[in-house]
N, C-alpha and C positions, 0 to 999 in steps of 0.2 A: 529276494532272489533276482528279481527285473534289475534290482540299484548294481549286483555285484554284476550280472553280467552286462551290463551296461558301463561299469568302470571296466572290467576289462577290456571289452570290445574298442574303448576309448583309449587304452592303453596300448593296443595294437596297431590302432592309427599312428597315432604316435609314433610311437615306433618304424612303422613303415615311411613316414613322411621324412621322418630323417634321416639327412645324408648319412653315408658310413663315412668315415672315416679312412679313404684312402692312403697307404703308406706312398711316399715320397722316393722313387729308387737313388738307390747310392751312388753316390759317384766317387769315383777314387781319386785321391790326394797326391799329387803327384809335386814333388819340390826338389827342383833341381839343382845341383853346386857343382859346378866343375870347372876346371882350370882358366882361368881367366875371367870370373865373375869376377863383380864389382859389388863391392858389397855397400860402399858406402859414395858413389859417386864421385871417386877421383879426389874426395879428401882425406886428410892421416887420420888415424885411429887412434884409439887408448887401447891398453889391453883388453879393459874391461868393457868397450864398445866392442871391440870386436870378439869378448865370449860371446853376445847376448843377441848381435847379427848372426852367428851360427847356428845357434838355440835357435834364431828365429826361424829359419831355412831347414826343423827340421830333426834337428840333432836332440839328444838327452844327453845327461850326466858329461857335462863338457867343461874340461877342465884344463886349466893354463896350464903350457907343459915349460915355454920361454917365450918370455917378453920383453930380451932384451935385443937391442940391436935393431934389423934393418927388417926381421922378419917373426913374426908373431908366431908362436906353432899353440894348435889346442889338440887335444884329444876328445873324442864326444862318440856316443852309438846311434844308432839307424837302423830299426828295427832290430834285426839280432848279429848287425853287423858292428867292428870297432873301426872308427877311421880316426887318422893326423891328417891335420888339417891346417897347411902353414898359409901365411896373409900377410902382403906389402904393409908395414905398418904406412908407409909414405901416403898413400893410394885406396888402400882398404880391396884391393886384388886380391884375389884367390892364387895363389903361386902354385900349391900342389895339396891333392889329396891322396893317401892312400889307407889303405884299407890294410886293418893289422890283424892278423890272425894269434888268436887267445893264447 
């Protein structure tokens, strides 16, 4: 009888000497793009560098729309938004974003 109430009493210790485990509060994610970002520092892009610079910045399910010519366009979502999303291929700028409705 003395041994079990002697491990528990021991096991209460325990217990109380250890820290709890504090949660960590949240902090919100906040990733901006908007007309005149740089995405890649003033140098030319590939198409496929700049899917993946957009991705980065944020975006899901981002997909070449044209990659030909002077100006790159993708399509990608944000949260439960859809935006196009065009970029200097020269430059790797953000030219224009806008937001498409479904």
């Amino acid at each position: 009888m003395r041994m079990k109430a002697a491990s528990t009493l021991g096991l209460v210790f325990c217990l109380l000497a250890t820290p709890l485990a504090v949660p960590t509060p949240a902090r919100a994610v906040t990733i901006n793009i908007n007309i005149g970002t740089n995405l890649n520092h003033g140098r030319p892009i590939s198409c496929r560098e700049g899917e993946f610079r957009i991705r980065d910045r944020g975006f899901r399910d981002v997909r070449r729309i044209d990659c030909r010519g002077r100006y790159f366009v993708y399509r990608g979502w944000r949260g439960v938004q859809r935006f196009e999303i065009s970029l200097d291929s020269r430059n790797g700028r953000v030219v224009d974003v806008r937001r498409i409705r479904r």
